[in-house]
C-alpha positions in Angstrom: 0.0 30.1 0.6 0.0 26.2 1.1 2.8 25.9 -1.5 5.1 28.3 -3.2 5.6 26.2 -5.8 2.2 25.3 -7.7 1.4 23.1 -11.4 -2.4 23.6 -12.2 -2.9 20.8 -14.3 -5.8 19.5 -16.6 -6.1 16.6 -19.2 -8.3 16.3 -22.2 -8.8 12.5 -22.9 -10.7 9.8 -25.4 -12.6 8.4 -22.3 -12.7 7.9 -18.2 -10.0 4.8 -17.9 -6.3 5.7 -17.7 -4.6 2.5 -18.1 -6.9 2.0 -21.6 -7.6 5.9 -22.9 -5.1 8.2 -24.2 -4.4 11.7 -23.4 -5.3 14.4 -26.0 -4.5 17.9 -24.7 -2.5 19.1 -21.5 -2.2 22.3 -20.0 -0.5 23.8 -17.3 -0.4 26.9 -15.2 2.5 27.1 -13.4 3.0 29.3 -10.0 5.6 31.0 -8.3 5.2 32.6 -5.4 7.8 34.8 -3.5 7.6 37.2 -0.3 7.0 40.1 -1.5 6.2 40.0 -5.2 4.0 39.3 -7.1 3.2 35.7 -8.5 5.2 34.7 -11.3 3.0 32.5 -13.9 3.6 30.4 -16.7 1.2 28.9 -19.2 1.4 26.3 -21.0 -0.4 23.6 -23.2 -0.1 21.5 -26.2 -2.8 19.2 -27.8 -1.6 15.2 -28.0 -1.5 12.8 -30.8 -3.6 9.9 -28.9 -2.7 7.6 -31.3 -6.3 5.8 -31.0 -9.8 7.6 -31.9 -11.4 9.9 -29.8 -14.7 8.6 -29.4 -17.7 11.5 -31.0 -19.3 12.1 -27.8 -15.6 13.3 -26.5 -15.0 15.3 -29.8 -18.9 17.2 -29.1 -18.0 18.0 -25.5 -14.3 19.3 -26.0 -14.2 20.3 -29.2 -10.9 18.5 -29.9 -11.3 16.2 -33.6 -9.2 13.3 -34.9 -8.2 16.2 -37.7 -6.9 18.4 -34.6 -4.7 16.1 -33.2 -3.5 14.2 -36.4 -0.4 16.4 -36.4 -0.1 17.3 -32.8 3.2 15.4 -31.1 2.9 12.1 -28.8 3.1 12.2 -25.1 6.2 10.7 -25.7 7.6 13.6 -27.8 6.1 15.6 -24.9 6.9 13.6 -21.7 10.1 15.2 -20.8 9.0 19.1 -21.2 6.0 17.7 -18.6 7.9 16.4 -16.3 9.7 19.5 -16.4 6.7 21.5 -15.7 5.9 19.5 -13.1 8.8 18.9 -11.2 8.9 19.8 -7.3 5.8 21.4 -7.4 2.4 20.5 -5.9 0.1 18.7 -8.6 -3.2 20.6 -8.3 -6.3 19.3 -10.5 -9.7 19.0 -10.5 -10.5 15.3 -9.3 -7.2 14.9 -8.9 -6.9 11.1 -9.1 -8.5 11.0 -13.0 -5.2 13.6 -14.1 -2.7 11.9 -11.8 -3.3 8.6 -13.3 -3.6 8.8 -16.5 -0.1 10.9 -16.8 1.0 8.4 -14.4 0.0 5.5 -17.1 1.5 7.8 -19.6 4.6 8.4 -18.4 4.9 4.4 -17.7 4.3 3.3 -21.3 7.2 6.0 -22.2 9.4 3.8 -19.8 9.5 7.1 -17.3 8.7 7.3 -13.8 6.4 9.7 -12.6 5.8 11.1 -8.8 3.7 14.2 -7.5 1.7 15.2 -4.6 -1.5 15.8 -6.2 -3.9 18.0 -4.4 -7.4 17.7 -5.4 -9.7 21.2 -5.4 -12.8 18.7 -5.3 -11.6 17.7 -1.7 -10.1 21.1 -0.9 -13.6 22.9 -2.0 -15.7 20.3 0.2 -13.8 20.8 3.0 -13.6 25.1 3.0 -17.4 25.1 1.7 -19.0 22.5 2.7 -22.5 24.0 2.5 -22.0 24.9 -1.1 -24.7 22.9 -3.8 -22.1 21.8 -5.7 -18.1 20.4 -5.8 -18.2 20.1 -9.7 -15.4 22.9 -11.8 -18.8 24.5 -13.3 -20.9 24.8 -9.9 -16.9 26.3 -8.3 -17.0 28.9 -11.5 -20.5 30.3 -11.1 -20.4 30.4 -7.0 -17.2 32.0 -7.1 -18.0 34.3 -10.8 -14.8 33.4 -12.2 -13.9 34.3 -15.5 -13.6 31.2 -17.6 -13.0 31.1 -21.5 -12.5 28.0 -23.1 -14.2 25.9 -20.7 -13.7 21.7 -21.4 -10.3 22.7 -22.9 -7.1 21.9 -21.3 -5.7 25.2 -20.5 -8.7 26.9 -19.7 -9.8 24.6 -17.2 -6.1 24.4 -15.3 -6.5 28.2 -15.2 -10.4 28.1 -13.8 -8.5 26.1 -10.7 -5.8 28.8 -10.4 -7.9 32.0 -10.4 -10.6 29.0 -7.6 -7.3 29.0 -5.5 -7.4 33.0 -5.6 -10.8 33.1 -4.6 -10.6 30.7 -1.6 -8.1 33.2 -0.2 -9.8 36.4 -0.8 -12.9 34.8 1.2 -11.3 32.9 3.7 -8.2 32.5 6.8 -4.9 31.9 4.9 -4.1 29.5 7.7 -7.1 27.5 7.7 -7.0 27.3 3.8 -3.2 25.9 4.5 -4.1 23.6 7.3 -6.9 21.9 4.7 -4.4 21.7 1.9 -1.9 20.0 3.6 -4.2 17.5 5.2 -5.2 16.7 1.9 -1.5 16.7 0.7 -0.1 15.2 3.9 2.5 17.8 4.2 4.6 16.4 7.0 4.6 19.2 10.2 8.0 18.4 11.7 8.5 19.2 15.5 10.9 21.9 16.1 13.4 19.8 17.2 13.8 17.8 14.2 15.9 18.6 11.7 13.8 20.8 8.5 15.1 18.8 5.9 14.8 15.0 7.4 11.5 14.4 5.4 13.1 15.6 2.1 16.9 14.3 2.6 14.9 10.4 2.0 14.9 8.8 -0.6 11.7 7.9 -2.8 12.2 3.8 -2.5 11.2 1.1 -0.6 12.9 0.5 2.6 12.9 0.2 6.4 13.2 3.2 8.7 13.9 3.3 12.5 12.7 6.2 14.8 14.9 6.8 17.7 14.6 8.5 21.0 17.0 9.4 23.8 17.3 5.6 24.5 20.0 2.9 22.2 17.1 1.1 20.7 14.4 2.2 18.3 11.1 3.7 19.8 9.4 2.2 16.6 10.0 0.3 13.2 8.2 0.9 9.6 8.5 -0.5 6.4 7.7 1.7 3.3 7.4 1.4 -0.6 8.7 5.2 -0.7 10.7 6.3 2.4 9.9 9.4 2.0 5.9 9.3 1.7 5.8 6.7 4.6 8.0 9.0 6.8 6.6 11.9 5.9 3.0 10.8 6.6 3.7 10.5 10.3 3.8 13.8 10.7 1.5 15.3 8.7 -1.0 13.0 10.5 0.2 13.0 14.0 -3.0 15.8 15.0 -5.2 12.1 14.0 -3.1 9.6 15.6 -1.7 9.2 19.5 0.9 6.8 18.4 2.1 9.7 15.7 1.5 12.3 17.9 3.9 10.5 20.6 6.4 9.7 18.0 6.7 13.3 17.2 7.4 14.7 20.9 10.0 11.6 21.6 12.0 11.1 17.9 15.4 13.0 18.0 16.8 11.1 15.0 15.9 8.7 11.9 17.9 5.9 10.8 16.7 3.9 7.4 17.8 1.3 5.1 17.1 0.9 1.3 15.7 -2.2 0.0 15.0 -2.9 -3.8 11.1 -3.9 -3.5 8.7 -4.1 -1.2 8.6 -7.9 -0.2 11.8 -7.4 1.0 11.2 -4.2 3.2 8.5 -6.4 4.9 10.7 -9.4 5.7 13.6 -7.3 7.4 10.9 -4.9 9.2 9.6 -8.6 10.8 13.5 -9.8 11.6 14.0 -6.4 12.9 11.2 -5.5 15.3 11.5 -8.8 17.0 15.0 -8.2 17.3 14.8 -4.9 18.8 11.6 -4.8 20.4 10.4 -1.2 19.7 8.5 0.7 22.3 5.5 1.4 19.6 5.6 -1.7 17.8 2.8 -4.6 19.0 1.9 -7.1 15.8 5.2 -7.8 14.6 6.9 -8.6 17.7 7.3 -12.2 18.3 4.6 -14.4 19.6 5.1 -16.7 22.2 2.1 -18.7 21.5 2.1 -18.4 17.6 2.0 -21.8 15.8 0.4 -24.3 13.5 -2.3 -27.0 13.9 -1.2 -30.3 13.6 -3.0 -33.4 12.2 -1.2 -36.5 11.0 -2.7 -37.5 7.8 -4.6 -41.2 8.4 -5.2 -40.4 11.7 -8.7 -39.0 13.7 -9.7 -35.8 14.8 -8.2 -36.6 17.8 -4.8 -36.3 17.1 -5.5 -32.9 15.6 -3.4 -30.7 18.2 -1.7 -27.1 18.5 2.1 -26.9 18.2 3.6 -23.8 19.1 6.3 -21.9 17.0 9.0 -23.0 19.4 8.9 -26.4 19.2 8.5 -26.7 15.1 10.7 -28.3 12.5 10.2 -26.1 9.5 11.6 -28.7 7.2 8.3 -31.0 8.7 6.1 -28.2 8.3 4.4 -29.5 5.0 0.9 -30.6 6.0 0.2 -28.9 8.8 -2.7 -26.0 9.2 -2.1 -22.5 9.3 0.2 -20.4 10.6 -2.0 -19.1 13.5 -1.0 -15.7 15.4 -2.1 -17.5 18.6 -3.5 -21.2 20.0 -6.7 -18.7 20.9 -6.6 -17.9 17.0 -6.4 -21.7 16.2 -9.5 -22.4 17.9 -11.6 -19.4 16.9 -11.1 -20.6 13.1 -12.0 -24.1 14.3 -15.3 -22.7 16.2 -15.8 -20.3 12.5 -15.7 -23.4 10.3 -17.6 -25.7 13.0 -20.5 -23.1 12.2 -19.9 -22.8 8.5 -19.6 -26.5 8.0 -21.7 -28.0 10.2 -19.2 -29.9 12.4 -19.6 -30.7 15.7 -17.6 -28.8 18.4 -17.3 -31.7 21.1 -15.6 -34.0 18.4 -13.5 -30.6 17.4 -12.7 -30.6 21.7 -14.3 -27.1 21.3 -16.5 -28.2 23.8 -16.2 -30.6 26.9 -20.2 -32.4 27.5 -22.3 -35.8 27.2 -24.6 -36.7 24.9 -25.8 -33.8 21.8 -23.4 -31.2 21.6 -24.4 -27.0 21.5 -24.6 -26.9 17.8 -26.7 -29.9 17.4 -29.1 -29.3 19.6 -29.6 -25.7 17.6 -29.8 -28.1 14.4 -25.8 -26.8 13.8 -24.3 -30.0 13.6 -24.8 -33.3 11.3 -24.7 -35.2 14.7 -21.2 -36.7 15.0 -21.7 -36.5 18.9 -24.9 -38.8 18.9 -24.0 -41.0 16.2 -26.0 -39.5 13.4 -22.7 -38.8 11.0 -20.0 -41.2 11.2 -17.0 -40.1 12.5 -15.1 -40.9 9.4 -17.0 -38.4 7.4 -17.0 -35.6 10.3 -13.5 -35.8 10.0 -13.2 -36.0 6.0 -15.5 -32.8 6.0 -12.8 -31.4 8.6 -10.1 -31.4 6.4 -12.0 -30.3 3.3 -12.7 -27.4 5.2 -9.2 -26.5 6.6 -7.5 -26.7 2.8 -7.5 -23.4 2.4 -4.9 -23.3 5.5 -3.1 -26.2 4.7 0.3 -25.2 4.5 2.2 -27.0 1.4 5.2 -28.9 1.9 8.3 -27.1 0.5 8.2 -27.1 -3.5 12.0 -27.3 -4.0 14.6 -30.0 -3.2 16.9 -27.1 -2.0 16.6 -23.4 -1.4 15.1 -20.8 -3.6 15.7 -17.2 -4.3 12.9 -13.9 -4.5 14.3 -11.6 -6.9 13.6 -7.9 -6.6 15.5 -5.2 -8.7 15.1 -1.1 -8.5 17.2 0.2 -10.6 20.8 -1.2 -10.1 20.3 -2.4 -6.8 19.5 -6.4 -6.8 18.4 -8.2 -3.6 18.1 -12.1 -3.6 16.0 -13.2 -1.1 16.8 -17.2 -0.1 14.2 -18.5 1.3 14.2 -22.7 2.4 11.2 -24.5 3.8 8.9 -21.4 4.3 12.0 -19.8 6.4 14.0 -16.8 5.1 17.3 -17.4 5.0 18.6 -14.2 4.5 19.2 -11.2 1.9 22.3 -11.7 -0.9 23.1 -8.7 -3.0 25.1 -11.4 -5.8 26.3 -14.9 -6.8 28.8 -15.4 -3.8 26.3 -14.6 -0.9 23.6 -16.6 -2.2 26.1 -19.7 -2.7 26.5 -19.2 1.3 22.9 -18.9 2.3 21.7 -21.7 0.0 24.3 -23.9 2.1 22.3 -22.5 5.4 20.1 -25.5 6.2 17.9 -23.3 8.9 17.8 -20.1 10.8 19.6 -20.7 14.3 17.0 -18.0 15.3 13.2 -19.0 16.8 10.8 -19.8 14.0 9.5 -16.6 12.7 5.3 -17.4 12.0 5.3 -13.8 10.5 7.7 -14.0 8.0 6.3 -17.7 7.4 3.0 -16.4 6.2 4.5 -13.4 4.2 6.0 -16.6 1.9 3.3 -18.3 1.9 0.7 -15.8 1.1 3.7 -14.5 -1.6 3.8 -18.4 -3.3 0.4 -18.7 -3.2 -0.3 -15.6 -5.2 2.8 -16.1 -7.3 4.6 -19.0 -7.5 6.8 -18.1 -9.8 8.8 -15.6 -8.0 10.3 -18.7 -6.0 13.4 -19.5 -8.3 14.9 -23.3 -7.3 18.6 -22.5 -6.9 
């Protein structure tokens, strides 16, 4: 089988929407399966105090009543025995996403995290029968004949999908039914010559992993919220991908670091690919011709120019429009709000001719070029229109810090004039960054618009130190 280690789960609720509904019976069929025996099965389920009203509709279809579950435990009371049900086992359910999330939202509000690898028997049944009329649990349990009692209660169902799971193997290749199931679980399928355990030996946090060939530096560079998802998704989707596929036949070894959040995975995966210039890395590295448009306030669209990442001052970067991957980039969002705006492309130097310019003569442009629209007001509607790119000038008199925590581990960010100064772990290291007054390094335009896309969203992450 796909697994030998199976949960068959299914959740009675008060409605359809996890993070507001509350869970009101769960059961579980648990699977063992060893060489040569028979399976070993456990069943269990327990109705769940909600703690709200389950709406009459939900009490007619499942037959559970505010009087039934008035004395039953909260998932609280219940969490840990789940979580012990469901540990290190593959998470099988019936639309697998509805079940996943709303124990997910109810382990959260216990304060507990919860992980699994669901596997959904919607997606598995589509893709072993996809002829079949219907995908639903009761259109599986007539086309198959299973024997079902108890149907729309917790238990019964998780068992309907267990006896399903029997059926699909009676009628069909045991490899093919694997091959599908781990597709949908993105099982990683290591190459031979990688160690069995390298997927498992990760750790479930965010981070940056290398993946290294028979050469000193990296073949390629990832960052990941979980380690050992991201990882672990190369290879169970290397048959899809070339670059995957390539990765697989070159890696002979993985090196990672931990970070505590996300953010911070991103800004060393930047600093690190244009360090190291992995063989399978393209967007990140860095970019010769990257920059930032360039318009002295009070002065005409003609002094609006392109100034590349090499040549900036980050501490003059206030005011300026962008950051642009490339001068081509520049101009294409120039020639994009030209044709939004109505602005006229030989004032915007977009275009090089006499008289009417392209988009005026197709009724495009307000008529800067012939005089119709004073130039003044062009170039007013010119910087209206590039305000969304404007790029602020620095909020702080000196540095500021990103905070992000997982658990005990604490990573300050310092961060001064849209430039990353570096990572401090406590009150000593960022003392010495927040003395650092830039990066001797080039200007990274990446890690500038991870900043500002992060202040822009949420300001308040940037702490003044």
């Amino acid at each position: 089988m796909f697994a030998t280690r199976l949960a068959f789960v299914d959740l009675e609720t008060t409605g359809m929407r996890a993070a507001a509904d509350r869970i009101t019976e769960v059961g579980i069929v648990t699977v063992d399966l060893a060489a040569g025996s028979d399976p070993a099965v456990e069943r269990w389920s327990s109705l769940v105090d909600p703690e709200i009203p389950i709406p009459p509709e939900i009490q007619a279809m499942t037959g559970i009543t505010d009087a039934m579950v008035r004395a039953a435990p909260t998932f609280s009371t219940l969490a840990a025995a789940i979580a012990a049900r469901l540990a290190d086992r593959v998470f099988v359910a019936h639309n697998a996403r509805f079940d996943f999330g709303f124990l997910k939202h109810a382990f959260e509000r216990t304060g507990r995290p919860f992980r699994a690898r669901p596997l959904c028997t919607v997606k598995l049944s589509r893709r072993l029968e996809p002829d079949a009329e219907g995908h639903g649990l009761d259109a599986i349990i007539a086309r198959h004949g299973l024997d079902v009692a108890h149907r729309h209660r917790a238990l019964g169902d998780a068992e309907a999908l267990w006896l399903f799971i029997q059926a699909l193997y009676r009628l069909h290749d045991a490899d093919a039914i694997a091959r599908v199931a781990k597709g949908i679980l993105r099982i990683p399928s290591l190459p031979s010559h990688l160690p069995p355990d390298l997927v498992d030996a990760l750790p479930e946090a965010p981070g940056v992993y290398r993946f290294y060939g028979a050469n000193a530096l990296p073949l390629y560079i990832g960052k990941a919220r979980n380690l050992r998802e991201r990882v672990g998704a190369h290879f169970s989707s290397d048959w899809r991908s070339e670059t995957d596929l390539r990765l697989s036949a070159e890696m002979t070894r993985l090196e990672y670091d931990v970070t505590a959040g996300e953010f911070g995975a991103l800004l060393h995966e930047a600093a690190a690919v244009k360090a190291m210039l992995p063989a399978h890395n393209r967007a990140l590295r860095r970019k010769a011709d990257a920059g930032v448009l360039h318009w002295p306030e009070g002065t005409d669209v003609g002094e609006l120019a392109f100034r590349v990442a090499a040549d900036l001052d980050a501490q003059a970067l206030g005011g300026d429009f962008g950051p642009f991957g490339s001068r081509r980039a520049a101009r294409e969002h120039l020639r994009a709000l030209a044709t939004e705006h109505e602005l006229c492309l030989t004032r915007l130097k977009l275009e090089r001719r006499d008289g009417p310019c392209f988009a005026r003569q197709l009724g495009r442009c307000r008529g800067a070029c012939v005089g119709a629209e004073a130039a003044t007001e062009h170039d007013a509607r010119l910087r209206a229109a590039l305000a969304p790119v404007a790029i602020p000038r620095w909020p702080f008199a000196r540095a500021a810090a990103v905070v992000e925590q997982d658990g005990e581990r604490v990573d300050i960010h310092v961060v001064r004039d849209w430039q990353w100064l570096g990572t401090a772990h406590d009150d000593d290291g960022v003392a010495l960054l927040a003395d650092v007054t830039r990066r001797d390094d080039p200007f990274d335009i990446d890690i500038t618009r991870m900043l500002l896309r992060l202040y822009a969203k949420t300001p308040a992450r940037f702490v003044p130190l």
